[in-house]
C-alpha positions in Angstrom: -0.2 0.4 4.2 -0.1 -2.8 6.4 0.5 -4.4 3.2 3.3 -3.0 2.6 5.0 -4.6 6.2 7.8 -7.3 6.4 7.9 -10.1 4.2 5.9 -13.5 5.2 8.0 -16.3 5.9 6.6 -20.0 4.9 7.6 -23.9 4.9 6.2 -25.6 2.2 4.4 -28.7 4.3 5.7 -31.8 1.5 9.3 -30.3 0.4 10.3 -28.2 3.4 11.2 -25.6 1.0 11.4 -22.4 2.5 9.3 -19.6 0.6 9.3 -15.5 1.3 6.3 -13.8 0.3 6.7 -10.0 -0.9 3.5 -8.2 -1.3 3.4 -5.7 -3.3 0.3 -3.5 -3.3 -1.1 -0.1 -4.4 1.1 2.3 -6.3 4.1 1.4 -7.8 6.6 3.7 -6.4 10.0 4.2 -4.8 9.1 2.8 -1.5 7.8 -0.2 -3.5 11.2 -1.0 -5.0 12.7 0.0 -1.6 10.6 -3.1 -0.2 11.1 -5.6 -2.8 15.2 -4.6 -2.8 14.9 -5.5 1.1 13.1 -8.6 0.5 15.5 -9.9 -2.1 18.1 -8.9 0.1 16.7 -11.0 2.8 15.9 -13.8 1.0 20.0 -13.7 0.0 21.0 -13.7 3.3 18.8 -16.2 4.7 19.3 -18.5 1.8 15.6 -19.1 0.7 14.3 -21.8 -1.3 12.1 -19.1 -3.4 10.7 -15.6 -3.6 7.4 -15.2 -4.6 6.2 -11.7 -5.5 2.4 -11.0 -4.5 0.8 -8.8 -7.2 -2.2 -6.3 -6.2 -1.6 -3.2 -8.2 -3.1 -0.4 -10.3 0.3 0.4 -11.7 2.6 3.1 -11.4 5.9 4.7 -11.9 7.6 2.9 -15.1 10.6 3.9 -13.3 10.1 2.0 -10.1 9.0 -0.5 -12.3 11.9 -1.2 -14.1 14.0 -1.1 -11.1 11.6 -3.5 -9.6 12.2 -5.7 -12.5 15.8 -5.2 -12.8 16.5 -6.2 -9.2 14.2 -9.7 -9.7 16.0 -10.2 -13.0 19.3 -9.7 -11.0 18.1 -12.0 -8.3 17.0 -15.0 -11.1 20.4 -14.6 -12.8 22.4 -15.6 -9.5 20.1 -18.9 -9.7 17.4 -18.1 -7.5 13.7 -18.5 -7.8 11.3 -16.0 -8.1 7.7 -16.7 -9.1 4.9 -14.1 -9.1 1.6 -14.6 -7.9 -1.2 -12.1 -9.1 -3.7 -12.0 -6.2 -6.1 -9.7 -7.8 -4.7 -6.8 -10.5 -1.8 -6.8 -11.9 -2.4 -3.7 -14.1 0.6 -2.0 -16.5 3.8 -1.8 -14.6 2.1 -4.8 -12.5 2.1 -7.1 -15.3 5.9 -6.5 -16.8 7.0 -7.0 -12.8 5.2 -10.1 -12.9 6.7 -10.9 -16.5 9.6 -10.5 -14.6 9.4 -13.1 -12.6 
């Protein structure tokens, strides 16, 4: 579950843009929303340029899954960015939390 550790923090080397990476792997679950509510809540705080969401999953919970997307359709609606990158599967609830984005 090292996946599943603190954000990633990154400058974008041309804009400066400061960008938060979430991973998000294995099962969608509870301590999967528990994650990505931490992360948005970080990236609020610490005023980041954008959130990107990095996709490996099989699936999961649907209700994790809409609380997943609920809290990144909550974090777009304030005028943030969120983008989601699929780095390999992005299976079922997966693909409507990336759709989210």
């Amino acid at each position: 579950l090292a996946d599943r550790a603190a954000p990633d923090v990154a400058v974008a080397p041309r804009t400066g843009a400061r960008v938060l990476r979430i991973p998000l792997r294995d099962t969608v679950d509870d301590a999967m929303v528990g994650q990505v509510e931490r992360g948005l809540a970080r990236a609020r705080a610490e005023s980041f340029d954008l959130v990107v969401i990095d996709i490996d999953t099989p699936g999961g919970a649907v209700v994790s899954m809409w609380a997943i997307a609920e809290a990144i359709g909550e974090y777009k609606a304030e005028g943030r960015r969120a983008v989601a990158y699929v780095s390999n599967h992005a299976i079922s609830a997966g693909m409507v939390i990336a759709l989210s984005c």
